[in-house]
Phi, psi and omega in degrees: 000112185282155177301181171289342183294350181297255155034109170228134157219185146292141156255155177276074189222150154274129193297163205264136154358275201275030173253305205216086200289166182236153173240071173300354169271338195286329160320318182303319200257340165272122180268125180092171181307076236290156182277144182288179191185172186193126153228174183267165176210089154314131169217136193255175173196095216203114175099002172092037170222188165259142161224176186226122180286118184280152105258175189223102189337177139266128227280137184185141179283348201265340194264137177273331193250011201293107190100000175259139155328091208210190164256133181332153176147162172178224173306177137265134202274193191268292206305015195231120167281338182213164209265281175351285212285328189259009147279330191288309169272017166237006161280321208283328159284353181240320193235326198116010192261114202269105198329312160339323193264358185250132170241106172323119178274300185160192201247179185239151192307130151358150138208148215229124201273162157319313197258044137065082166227115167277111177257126177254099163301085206239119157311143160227145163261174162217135179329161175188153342299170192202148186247130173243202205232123186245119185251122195294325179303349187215328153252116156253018159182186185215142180203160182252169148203150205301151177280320183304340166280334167308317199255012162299113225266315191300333180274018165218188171176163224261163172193157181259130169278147185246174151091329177318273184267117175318132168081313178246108180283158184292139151250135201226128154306138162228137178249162196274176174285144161216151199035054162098323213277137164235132168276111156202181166089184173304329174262005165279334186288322163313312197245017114338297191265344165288347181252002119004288158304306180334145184212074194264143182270102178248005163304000000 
């Protein structure tokens, strides 16, 4: 019998200013329309906490994001009806995750990257333990961290990247290391803003 901390949901809030810092100049600096986008943002629930599932690209010359830390995801294709539909299948293409073994929570606010991507965060629980499937050409491992470290303030900080946008520097979320692994980037700023959202039942 799992506790009542099983019962998660979203809340429907904009992640707060000093969680999720903003850079509203970088769209200003991009030409034409950012391209749609999706990734999963897996939640696990093992060892009596949640933790949140990760993968770490594959090392490629072809990949821009090649070696990082990130979440299953990608375009949204013609064939995907929804930001739903095209994380889920692109979880299911990268790691193995059988769309079934995931229970949709809803999404966390857009967000829109340097290489002009409107990225859509659609939350999950997931089965666990779960054997995945790796398509080795794009993941080179799946890894967890616990959400209380995540949302522990000491292990991360906010700092400006230079060189990114001409003329301006970046504030890039940075996470401390854990199992080897470094957070930082859209996708430390994605789990910034999920844990914002959280929403735990603990009667």
């Amino acid at each position: 019998m799992k506790p009542r901390l099983r019962e998660i949901a979203l809340r429907e809030k904009k992640p707060r200013s000093s969680d999720w810092p903003s850079d509203a100049h970088i769209p200003d600096f991009l030409i034409g329309p950012p391209k749609p986008a999706a990734v999963l943002v897996p939640l696990a629930w093992f060892e009596d906490a949640w933790h949140v599932v990760y993968i770490r690209r594959a090392i490629s010359d072809r990949d821009h994001h090649s070696g990082q830390v990130a979440f299953p995801g990608g375009r949204v294709e013609a064939q995907d009806k929804t930001s739903e539909n095209a994380a889920l299948r692109e979880a299911h293409e990268e790691i193995g995750l059988q769309p079934r073994s995931a229970c949709v929570l809803g999404r966390l606010p857009a967000y829109h990257t340097i290489t002009n991507y409107r990225v859509v965060p659609v939350v999950a629980t997931i089965d666990w333990p779960y054997v995945f499937d790796l398509a080795e050409d794009e993941v080179g491992r799946v890894f967890t961290i616990p959400l209380d470290w995540l949302a522990d303030t000491s292990n991360y900080e906010v700092r400006p990247r230079d060189k990114v946008i001409p003329g301006k520097p970046v504030t890039v979320v940075y996470y401390r290391h854990y199992d080897g692994e470094l957070l930082w980037g859209a996708t430390a700023r994605i789990t910034l803003s999920l844990l914002d959202a959280l929403v735990f039942d603990t009667d």
